[in-house]
C-alpha positions as CSV (number, residue, x, y, z in Angstrom):
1,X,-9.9,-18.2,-55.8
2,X,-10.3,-20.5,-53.0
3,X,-6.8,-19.0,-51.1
4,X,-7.8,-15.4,-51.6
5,X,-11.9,-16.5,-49.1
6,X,-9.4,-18.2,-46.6
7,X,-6.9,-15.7,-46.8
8,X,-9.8,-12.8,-46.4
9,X,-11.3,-15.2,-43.5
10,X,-8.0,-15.1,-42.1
11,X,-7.7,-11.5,-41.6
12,X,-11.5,-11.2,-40.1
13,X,-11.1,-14.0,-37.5
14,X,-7.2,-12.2,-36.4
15,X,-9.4,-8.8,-36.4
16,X,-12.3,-10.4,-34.0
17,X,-10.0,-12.3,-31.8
18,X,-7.9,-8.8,-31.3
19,X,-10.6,-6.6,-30.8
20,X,-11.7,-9.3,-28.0
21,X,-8.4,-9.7,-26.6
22,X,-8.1,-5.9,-26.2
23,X,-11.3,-5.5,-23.7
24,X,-9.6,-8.2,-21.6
25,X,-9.5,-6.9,-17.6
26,X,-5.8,-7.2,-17.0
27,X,-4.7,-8.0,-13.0
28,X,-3.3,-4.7,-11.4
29,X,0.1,-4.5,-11.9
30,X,2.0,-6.0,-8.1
31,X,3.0,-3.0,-6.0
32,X,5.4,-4.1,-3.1
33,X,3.8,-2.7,0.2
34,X,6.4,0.1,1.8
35,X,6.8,0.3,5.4
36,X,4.3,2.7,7.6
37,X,4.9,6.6,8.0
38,X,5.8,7.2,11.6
39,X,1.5,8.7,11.9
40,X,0.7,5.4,10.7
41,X,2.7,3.6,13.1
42,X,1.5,6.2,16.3
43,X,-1.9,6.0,15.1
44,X,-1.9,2.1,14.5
45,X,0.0,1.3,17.9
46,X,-2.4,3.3,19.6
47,X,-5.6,1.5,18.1
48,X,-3.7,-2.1,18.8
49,X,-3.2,-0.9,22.7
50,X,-6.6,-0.2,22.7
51,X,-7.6,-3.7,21.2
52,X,-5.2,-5.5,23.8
53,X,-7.0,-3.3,26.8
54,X,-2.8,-2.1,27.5
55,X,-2.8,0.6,30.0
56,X,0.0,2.6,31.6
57,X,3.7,3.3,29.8
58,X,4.0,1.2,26.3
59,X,7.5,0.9,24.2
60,X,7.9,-0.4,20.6
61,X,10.6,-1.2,18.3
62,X,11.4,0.4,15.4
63,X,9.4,-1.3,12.1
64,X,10.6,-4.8,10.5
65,X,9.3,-6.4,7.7
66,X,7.7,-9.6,8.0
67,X,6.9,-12.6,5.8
68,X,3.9,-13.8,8.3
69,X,1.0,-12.3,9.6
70,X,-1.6,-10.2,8.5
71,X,0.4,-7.1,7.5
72,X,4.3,-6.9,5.5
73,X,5.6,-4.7,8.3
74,X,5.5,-4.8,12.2
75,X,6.6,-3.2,15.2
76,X,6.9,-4.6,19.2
77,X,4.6,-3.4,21.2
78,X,4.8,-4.1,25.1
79,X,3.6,-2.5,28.2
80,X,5.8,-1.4,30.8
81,X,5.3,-0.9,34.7
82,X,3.7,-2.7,37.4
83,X,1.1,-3.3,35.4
84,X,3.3,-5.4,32.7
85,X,4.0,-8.5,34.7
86,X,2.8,-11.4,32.8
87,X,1.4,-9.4,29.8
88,X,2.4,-10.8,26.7
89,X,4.3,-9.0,24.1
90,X,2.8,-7.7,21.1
91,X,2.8,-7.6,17.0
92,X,1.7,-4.7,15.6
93,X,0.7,-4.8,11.8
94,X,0.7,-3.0,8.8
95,X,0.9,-3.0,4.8
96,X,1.8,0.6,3.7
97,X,0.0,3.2,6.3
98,X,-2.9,0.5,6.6
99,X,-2.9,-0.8,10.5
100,X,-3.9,-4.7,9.8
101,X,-4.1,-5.9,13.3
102,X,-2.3,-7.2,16.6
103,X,-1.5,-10.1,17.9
104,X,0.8,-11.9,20.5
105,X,4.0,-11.6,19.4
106,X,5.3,-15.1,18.5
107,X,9.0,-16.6,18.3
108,X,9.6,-15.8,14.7
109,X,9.1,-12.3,15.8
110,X,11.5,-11.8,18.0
111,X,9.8,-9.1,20.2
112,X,11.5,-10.2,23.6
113,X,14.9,-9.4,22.1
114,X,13.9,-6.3,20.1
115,X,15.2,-3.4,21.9
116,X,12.7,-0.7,22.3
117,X,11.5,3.1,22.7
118,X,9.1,4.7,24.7
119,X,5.6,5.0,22.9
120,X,4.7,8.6,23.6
């Protein structure tokens, strides 16, 4: 009689824990960010030159992904002209269609090297 109450409270304690267990918030399952849609990338550069007060002709690169910064993809950004001389060269960031900021381009970037397009 004593195994049938522990095999009974056996069943009840599985049948709580898995009811509980099943109201659990799971994490969202991890979505790789995609590079930005060519709008993004017009629409972000243009915000970024605006940020970095970059007047006159710009050119950009096409779009690299990137394991540093605040975004997974980037694109050069630089001014060109008389204006450019000593203006530093630019990151432009994104995760998916999501501009995520600018900042000086730095070594690990490559910008200098990139070649680039007229930004139009």
């Amino acid at each position: 009689m004593h195994s049938r109450y522990a095999v009974t409270w056996s069943a009840t304690l599985t049948l709580l824990l898995a009811g509980c267990a099943s109201n659990v918030n799971l994490p969202p399952v991890y979505q790789p960010s995609r590079p930005p849609s060519a709008k993004a990338v017009q629409e972000g550069v243009k915000k970024g030159a605006t940020e970095a007060k970059l007047t006159g002709g710009l050119e950009i690169s096409v779009v690299r992904h990137t394991d540093h910064g605040p975004g997974s993809y980037f694109v050069c950004l630089k001014q060109t002209g008389s204006t450019a001389a000593g203006r530093p060269v630019y990151s432009v960031f994104f995760d998916n269609d999501d501009y995520k900021g600018i900042q000086s381009s730095v070594l690990t970037d490559a910008c200098e090297a990139e070649p680039s397009l007229p930004f139009k």
